[in-house]
PDB file of N, CA, C and O in Angstrom:
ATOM      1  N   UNK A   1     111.057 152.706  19.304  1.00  0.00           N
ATOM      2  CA  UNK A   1     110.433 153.738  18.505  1.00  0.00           C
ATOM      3  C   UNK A   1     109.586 153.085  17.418  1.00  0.00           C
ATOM      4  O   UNK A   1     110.049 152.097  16.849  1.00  0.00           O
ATOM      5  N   UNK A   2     108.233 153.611  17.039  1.00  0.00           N
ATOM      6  CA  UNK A   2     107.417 152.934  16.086  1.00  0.00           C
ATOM      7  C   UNK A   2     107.369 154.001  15.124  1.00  0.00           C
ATOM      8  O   UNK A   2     107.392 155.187  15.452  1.00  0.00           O
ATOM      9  N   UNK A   3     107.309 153.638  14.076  1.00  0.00           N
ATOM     10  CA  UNK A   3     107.294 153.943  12.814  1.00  0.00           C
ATOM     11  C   UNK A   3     105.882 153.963  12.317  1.00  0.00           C
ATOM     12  O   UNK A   3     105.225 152.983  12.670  1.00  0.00           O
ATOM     13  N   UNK A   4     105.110 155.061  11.405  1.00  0.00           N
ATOM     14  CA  UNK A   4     104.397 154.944  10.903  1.00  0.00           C
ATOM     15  C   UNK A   4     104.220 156.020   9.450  1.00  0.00           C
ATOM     16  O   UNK A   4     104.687 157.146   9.280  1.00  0.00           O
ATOM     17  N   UNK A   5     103.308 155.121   8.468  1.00  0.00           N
ATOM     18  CA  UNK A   5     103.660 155.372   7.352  1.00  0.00           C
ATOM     19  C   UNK A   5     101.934 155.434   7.188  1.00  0.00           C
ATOM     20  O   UNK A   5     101.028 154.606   7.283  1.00  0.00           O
ATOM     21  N   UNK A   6     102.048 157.273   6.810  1.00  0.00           N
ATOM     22  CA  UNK A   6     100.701 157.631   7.092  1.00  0.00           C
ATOM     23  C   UNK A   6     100.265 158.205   5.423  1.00  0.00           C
ATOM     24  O   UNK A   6     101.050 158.138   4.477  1.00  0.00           O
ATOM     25  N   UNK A   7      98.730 158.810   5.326  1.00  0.00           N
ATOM     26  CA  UNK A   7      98.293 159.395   3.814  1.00  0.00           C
ATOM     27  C   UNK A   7      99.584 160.303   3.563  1.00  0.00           C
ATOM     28  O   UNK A   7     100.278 159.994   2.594  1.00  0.00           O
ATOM     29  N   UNK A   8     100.043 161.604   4.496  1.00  0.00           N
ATOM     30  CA  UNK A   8     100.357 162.828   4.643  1.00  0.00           C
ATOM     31  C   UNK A   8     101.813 162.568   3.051  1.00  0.00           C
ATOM     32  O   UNK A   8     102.123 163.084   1.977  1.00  0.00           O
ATOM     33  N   UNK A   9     102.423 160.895   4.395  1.00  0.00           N
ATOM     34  CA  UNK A   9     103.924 160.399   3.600  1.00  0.00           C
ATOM     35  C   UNK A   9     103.520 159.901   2.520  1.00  0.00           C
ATOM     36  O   UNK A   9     104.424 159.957   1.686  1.00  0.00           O
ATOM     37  N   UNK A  10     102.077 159.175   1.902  1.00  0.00           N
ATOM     38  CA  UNK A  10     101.809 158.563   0.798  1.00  0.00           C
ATOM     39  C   UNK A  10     101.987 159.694  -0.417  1.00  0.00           C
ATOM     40  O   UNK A  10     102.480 159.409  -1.508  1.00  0.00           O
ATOM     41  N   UNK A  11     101.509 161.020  -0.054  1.00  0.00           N
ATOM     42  CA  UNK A  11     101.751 162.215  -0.587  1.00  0.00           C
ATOM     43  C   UNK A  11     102.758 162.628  -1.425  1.00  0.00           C
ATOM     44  O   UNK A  11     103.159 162.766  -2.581  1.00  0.00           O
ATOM     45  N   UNK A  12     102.949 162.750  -0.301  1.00  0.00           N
ATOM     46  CA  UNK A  12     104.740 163.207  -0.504  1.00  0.00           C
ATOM     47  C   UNK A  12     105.571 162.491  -1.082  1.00  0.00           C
ATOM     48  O   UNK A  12     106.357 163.142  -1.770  1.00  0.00           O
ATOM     49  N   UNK A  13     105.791 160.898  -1.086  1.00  0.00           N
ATOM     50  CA  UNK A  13     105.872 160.257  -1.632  1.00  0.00           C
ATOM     51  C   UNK A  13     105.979 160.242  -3.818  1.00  0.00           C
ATOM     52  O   UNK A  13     106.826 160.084  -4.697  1.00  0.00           O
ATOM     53  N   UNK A  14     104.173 160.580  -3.651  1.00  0.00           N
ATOM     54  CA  UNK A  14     104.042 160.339  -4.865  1.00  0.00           C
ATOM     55  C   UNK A  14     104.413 161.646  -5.557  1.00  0.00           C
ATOM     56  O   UNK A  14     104.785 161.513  -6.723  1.00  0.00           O
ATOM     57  N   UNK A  15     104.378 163.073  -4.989  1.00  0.00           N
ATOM     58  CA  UNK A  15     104.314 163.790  -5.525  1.00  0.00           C
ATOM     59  C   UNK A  15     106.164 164.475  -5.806  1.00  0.00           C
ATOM     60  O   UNK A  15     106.452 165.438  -6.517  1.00  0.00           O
ATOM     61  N   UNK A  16     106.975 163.756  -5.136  1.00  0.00           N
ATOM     62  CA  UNK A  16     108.634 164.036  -5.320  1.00  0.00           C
ATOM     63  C   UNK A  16     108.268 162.821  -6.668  1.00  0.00           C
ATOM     64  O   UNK A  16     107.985 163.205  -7.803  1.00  0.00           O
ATOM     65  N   UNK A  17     108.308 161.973  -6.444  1.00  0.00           N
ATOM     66  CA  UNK A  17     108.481 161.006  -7.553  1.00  0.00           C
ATOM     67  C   UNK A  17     108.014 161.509  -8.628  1.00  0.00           C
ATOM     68  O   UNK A  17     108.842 161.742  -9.508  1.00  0.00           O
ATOM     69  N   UNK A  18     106.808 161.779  -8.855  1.00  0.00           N
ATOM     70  CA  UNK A  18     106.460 162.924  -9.886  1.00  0.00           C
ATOM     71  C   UNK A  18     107.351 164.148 -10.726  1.00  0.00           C
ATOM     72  O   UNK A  18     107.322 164.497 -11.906  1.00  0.00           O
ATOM     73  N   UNK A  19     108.243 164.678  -9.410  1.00  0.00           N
ATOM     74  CA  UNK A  19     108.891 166.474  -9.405  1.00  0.00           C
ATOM     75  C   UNK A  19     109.792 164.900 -10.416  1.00  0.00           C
ATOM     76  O   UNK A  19     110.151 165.488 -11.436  1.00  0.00           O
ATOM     77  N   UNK A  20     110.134 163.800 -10.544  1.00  0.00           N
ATOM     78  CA  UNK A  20     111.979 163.198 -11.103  1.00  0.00           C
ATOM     79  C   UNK A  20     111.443 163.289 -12.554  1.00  0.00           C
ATOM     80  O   UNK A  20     112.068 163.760 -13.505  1.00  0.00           O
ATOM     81  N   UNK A  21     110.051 162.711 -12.587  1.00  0.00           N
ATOM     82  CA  UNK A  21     109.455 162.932 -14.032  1.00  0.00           C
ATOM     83  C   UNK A  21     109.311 161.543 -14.121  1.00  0.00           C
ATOM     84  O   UNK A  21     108.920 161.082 -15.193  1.00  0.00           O
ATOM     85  N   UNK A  22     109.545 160.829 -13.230  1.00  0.00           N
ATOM     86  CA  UNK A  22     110.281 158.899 -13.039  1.00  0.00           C
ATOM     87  C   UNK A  22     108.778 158.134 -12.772  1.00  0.00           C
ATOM     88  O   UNK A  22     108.114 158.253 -11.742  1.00  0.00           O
ATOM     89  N   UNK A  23     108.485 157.475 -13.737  1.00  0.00           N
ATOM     90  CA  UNK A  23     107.145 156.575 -12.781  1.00  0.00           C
ATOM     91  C   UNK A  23     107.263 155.455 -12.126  1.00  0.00           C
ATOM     92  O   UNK A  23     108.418 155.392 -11.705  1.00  0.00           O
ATOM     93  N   UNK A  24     106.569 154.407 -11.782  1.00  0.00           N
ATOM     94  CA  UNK A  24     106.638 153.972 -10.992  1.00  0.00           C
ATOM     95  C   UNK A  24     107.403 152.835 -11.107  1.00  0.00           C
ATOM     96  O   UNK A  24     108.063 152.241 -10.256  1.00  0.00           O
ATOM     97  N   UNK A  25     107.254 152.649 -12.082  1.00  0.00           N
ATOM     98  CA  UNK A  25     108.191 151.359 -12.876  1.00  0.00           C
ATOM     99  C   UNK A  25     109.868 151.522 -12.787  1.00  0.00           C
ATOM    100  O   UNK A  25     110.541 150.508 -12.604  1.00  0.00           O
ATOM    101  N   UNK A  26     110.450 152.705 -12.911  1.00  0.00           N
ATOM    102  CA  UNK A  26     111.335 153.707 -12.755  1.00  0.00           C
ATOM    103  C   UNK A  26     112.056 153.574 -11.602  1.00  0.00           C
ATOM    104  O   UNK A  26     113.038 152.867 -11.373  1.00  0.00           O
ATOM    105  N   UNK A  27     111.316 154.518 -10.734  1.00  0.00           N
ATOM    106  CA  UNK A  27     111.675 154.484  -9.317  1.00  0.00           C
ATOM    107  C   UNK A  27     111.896 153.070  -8.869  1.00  0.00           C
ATOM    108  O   UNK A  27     113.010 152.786  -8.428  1.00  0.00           O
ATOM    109  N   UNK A  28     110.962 152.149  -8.931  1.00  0.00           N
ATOM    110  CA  UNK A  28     110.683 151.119  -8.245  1.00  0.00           C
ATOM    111  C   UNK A  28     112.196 150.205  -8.458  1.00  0.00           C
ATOM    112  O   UNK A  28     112.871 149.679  -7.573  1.00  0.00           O
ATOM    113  N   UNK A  29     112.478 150.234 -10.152  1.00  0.00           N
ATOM    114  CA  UNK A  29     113.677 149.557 -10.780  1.00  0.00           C
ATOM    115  C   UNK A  29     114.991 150.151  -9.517  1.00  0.00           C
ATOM    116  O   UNK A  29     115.563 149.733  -8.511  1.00  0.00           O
ATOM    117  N   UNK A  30     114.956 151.108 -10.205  1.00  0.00           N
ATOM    118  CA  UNK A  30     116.681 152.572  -9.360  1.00  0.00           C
ATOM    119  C   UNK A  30     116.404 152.032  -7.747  1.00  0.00           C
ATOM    120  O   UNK A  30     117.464 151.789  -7.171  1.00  0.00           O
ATOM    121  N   UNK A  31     115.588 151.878  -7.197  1.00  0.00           N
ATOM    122  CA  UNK A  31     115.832 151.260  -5.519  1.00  0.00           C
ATOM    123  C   UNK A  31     115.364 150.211  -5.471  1.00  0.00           C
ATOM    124  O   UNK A  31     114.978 150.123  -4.305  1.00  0.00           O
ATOM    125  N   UNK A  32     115.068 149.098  -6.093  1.00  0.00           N
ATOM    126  CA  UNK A  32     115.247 147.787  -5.986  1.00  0.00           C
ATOM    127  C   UNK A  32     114.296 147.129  -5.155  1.00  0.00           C
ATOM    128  O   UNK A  32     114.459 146.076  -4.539  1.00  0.00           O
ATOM    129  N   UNK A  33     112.978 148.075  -5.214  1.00  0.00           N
ATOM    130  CA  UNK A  33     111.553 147.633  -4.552  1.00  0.00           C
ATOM    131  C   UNK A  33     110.809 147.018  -5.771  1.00  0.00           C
ATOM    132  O   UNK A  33     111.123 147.294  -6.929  1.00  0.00           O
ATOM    133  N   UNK A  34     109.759 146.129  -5.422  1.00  0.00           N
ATOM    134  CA  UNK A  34     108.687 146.081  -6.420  1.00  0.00           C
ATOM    135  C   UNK A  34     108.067 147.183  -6.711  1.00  0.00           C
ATOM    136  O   UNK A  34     108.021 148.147  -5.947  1.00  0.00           O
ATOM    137  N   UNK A  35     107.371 147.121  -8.193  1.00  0.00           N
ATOM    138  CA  UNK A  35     106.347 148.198  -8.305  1.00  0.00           C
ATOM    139  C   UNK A  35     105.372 148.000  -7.564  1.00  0.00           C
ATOM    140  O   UNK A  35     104.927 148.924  -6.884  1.00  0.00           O
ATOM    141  N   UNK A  36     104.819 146.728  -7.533  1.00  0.00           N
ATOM    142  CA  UNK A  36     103.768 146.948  -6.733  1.00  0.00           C
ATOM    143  C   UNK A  36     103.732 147.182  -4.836  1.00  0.00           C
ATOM    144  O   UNK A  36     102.816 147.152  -4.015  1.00  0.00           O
ATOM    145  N   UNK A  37     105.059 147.388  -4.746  1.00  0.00           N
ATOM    146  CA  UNK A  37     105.700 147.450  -2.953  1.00  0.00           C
ATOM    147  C   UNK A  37     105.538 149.333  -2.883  1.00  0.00           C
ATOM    148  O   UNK A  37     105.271 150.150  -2.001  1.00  0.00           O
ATOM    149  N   UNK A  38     105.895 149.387  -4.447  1.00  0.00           N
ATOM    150  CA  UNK A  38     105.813 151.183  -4.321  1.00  0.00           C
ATOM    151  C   UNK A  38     104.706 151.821  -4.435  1.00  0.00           C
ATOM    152  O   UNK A  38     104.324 152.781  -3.766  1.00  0.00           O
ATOM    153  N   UNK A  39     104.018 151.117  -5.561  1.00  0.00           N
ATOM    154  CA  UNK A  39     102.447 151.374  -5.541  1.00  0.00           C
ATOM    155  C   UNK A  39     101.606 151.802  -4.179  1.00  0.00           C
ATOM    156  O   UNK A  39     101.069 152.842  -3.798  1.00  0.00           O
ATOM    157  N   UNK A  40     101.778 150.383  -3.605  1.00  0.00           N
ATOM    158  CA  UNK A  40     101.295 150.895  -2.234  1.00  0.00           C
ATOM    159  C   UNK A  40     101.554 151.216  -1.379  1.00  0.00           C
ATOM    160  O   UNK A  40     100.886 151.049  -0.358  1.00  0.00           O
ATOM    161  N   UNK A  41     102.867 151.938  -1.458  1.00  0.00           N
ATOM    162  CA  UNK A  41     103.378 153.255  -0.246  1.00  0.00           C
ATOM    163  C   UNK A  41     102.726 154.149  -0.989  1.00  0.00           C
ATOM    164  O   UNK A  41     102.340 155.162  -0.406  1.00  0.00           O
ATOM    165  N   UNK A  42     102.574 154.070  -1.777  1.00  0.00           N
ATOM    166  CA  UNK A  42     102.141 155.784  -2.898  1.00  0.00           C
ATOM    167  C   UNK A  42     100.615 155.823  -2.207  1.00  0.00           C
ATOM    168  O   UNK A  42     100.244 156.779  -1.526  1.00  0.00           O
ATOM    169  N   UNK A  43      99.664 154.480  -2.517  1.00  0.00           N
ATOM    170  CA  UNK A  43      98.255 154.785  -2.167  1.00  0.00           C
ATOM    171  C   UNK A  43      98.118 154.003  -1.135  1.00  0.00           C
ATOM    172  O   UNK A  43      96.936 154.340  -1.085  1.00  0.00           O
ATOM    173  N   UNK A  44      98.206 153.333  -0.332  1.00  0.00           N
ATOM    174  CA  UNK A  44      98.138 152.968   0.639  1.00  0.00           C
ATOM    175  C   UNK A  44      98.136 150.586   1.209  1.00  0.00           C
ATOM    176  O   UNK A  44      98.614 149.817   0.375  1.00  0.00           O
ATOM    177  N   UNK A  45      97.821 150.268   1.954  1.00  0.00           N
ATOM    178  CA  UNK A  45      98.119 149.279   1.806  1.00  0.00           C
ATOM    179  C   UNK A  45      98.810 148.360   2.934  1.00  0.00           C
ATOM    180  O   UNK A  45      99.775 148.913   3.462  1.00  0.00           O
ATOM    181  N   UNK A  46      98.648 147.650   3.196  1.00  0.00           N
ATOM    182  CA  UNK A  46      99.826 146.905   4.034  1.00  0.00           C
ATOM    183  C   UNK A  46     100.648 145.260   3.726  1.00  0.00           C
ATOM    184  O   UNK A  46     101.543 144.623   4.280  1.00  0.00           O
ATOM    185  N   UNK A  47      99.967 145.108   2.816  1.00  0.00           N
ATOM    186  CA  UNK A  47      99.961 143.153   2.036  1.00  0.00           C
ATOM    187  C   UNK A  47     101.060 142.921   1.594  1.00  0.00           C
ATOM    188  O   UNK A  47     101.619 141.828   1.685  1.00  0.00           O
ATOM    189  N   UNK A  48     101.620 144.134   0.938  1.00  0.00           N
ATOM    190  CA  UNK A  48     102.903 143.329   0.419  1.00  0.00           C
ATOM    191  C   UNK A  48     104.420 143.799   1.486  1.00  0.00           C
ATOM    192  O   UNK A  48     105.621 143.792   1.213  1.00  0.00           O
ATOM    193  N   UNK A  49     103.902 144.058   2.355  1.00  0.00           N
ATOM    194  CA  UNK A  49     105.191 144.265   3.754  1.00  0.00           C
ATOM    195  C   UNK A  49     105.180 142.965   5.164  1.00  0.00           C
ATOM    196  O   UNK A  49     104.299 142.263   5.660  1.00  0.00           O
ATOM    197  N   UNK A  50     106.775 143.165   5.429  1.00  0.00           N
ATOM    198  CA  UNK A  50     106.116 142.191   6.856  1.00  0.00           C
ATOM    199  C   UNK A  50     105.711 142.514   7.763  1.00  0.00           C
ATOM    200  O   UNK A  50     105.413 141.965   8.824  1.00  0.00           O
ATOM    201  N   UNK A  51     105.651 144.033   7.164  1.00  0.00           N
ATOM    202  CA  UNK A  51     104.985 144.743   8.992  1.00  0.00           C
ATOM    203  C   UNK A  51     104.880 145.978   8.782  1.00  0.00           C
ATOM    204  O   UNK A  51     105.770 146.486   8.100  1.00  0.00           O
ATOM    205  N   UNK A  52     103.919 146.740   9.225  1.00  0.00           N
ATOM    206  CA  UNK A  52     104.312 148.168   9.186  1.00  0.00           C
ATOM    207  C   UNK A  52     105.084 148.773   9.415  1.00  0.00           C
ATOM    208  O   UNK A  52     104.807 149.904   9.015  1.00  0.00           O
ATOM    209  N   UNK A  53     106.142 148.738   9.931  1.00  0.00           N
ATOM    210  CA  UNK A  53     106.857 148.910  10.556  1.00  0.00           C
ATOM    211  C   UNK A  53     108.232 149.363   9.475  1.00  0.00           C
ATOM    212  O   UNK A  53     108.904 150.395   9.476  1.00  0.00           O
ATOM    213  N   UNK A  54     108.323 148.038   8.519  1.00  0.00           N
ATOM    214  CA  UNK A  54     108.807 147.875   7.509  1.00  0.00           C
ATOM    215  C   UNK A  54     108.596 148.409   6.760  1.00  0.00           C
ATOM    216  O   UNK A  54     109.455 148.934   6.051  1.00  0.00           O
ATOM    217  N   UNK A  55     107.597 148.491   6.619  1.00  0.00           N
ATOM    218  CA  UNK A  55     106.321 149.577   5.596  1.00  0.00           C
ATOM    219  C   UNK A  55     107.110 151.058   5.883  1.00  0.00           C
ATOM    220  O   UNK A  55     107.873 151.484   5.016  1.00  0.00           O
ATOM    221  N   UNK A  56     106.988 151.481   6.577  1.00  0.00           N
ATOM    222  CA  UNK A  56     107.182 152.783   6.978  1.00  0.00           C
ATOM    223  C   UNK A  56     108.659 152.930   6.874  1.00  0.00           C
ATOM    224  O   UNK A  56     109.121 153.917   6.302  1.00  0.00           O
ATOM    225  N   UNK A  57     109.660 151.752   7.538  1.00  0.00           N
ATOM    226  CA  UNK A  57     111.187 152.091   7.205  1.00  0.00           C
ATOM    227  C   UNK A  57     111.371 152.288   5.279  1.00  0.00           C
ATOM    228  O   UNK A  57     111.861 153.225   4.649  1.00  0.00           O
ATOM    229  N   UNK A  58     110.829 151.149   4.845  1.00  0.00           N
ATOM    230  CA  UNK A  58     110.977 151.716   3.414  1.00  0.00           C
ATOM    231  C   UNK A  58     110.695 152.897   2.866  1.00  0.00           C
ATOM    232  O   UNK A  58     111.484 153.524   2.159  1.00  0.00           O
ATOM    233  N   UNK A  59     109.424 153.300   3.200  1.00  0.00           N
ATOM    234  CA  UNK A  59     109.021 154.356   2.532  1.00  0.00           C
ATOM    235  C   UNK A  59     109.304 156.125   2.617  1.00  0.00           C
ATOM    236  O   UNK A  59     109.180 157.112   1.892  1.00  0.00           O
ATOM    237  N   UNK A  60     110.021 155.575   4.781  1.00  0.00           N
ATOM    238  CA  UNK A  60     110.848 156.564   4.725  1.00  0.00           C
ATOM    239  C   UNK A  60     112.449 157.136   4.227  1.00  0.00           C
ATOM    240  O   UNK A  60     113.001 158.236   4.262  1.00  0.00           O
ATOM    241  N   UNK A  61     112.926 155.506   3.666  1.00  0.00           N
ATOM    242  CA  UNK A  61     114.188 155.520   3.063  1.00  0.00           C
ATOM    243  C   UNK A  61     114.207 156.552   1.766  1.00  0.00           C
ATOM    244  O   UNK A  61     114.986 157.471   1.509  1.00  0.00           O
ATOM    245  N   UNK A  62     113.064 156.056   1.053  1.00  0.00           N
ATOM    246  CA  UNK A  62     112.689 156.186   0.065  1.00  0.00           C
ATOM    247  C   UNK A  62     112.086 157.754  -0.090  1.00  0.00           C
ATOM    248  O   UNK A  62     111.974 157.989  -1.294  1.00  0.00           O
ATOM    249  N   UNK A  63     111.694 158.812   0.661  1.00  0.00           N
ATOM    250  CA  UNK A  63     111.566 159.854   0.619  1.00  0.00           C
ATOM    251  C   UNK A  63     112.726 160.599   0.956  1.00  0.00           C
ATOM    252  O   UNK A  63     112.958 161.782   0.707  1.00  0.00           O
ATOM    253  N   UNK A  64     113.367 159.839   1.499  1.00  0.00           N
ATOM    254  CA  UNK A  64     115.428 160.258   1.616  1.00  0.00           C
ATOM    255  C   UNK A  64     115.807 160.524   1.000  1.00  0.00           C
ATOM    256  O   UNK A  64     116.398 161.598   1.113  1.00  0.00           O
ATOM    257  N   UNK A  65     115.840 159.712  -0.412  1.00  0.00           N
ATOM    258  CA  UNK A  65     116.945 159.330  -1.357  1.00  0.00           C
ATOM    259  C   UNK A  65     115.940 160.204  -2.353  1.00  0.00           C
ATOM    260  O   UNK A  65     116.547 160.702  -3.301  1.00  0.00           O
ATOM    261  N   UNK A  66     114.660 160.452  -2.316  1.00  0.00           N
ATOM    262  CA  UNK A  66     113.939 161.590  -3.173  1.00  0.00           C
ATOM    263  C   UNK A  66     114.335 162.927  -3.123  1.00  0.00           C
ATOM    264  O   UNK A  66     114.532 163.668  -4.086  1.00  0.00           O
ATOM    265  N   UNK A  67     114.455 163.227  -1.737  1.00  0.00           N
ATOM    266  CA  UNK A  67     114.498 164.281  -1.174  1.00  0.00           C
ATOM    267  C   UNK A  67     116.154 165.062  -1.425  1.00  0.00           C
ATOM    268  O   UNK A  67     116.535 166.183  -1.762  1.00  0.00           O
ATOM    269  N   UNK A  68     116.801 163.795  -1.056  1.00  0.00           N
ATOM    270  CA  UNK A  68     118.676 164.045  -0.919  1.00  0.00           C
ATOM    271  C   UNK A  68     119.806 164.113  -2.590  1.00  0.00           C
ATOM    272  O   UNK A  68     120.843 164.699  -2.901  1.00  0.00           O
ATOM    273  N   UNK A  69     118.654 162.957  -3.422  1.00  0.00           N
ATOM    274  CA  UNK A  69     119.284 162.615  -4.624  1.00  0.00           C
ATOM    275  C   UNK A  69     118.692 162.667  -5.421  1.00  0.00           C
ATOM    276  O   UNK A  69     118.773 161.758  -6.248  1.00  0.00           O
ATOM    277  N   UNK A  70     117.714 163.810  -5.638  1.00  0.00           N
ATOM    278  CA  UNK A  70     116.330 163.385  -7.478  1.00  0.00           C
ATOM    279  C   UNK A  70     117.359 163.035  -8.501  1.00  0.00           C
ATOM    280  O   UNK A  70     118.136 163.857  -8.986  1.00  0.00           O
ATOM    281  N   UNK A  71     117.316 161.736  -8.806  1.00  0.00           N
ATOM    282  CA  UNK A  71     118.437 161.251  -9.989  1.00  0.00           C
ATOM    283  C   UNK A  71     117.753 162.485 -11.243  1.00  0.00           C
ATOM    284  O   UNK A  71     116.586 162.864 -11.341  1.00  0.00           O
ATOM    285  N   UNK A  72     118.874 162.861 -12.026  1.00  0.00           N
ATOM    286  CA  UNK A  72     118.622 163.563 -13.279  1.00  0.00           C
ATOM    287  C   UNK A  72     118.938 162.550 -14.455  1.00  0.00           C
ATOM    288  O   UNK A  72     119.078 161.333 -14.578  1.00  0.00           O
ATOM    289  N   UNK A  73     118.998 164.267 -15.672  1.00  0.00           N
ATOM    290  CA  UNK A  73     119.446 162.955 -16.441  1.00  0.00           C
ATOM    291  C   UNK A  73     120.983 162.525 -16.981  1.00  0.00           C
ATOM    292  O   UNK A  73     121.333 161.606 -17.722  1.00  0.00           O
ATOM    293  N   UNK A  74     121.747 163.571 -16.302  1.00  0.00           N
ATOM    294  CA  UNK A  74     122.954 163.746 -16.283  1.00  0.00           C
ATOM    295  C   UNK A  74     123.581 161.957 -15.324  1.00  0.00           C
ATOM    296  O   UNK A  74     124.418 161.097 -15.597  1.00  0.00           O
ATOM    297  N   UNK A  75     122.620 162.169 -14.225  1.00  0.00           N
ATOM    298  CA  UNK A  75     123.307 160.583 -13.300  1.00  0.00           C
ATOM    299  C   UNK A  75     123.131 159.989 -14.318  1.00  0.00           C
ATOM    300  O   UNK A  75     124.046 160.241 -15.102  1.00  0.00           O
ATOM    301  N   UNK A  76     122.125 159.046 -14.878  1.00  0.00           N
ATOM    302  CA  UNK A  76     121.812 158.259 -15.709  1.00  0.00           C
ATOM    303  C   UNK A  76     122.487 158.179 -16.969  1.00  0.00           C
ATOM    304  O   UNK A  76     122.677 157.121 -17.569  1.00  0.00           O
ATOM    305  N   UNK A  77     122.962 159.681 -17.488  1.00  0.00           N
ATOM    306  CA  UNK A  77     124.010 159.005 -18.378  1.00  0.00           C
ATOM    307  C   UNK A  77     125.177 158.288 -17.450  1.00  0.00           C
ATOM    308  O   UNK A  77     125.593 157.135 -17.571  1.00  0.00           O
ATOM    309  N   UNK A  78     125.493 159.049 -16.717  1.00  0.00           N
ATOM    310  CA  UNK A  78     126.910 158.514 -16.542  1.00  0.00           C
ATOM    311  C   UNK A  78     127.152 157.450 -15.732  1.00  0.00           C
ATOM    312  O   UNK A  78     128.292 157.356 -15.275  1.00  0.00           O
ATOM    313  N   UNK A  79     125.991 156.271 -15.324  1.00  0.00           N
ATOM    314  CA  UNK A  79     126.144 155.379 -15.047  1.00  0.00           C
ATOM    315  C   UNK A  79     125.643 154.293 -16.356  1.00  0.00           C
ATOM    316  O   UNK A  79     125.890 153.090 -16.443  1.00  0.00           O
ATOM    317  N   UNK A  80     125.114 154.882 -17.006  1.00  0.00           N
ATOM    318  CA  UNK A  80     124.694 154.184 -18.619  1.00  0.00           C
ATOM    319  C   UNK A  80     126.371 154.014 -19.227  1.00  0.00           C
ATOM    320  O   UNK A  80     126.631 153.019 -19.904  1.00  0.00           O
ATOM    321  N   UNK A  81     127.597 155.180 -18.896  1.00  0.00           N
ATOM    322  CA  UNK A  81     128.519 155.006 -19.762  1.00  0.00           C
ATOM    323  C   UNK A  81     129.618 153.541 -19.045  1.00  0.00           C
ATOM    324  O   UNK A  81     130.600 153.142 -19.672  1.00  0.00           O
TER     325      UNK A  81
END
């Protein structure tokens, strides 16, 4: 099965990340990507992956854990305590 990580997901992407209020610096920290690895799932890109492939498994992880878990600010305290 091939994977692809298209504008539609760059979207969607940026615009859940947006709904957390979280930028990119943020997000990027809480899942343990570079900013600049997130950057360009957000706008597009292939340089800093080993493959598209990869490209696309991340970025679909990553609309998962948007989609399944928008951290608030309630998580964040209570992993701050």
């Amino acid at each position: 099965m091939s994977l692809h990580w298209n504008a539609a997901d760059a979207e969607n992407l940026k615009a859940l990340r947006s709904e957390t209020g979280w930028d990119v610096t943020r997000l990027a920290r809480f899942t343990a990507i570079s900013v600049a690895q997130l950057t360009q799932l957000e706008g597009g890109g292939t340089s800093l992956f080993y493959s598209p492939t990869i490209k696309a498994q991340v970025g679909l992880k990553l609309l998962n854990f948007l989609q399944n878990h928008i951290p608030t600010q309630a998580t964040e305290i209570q992993r701050s305590v």
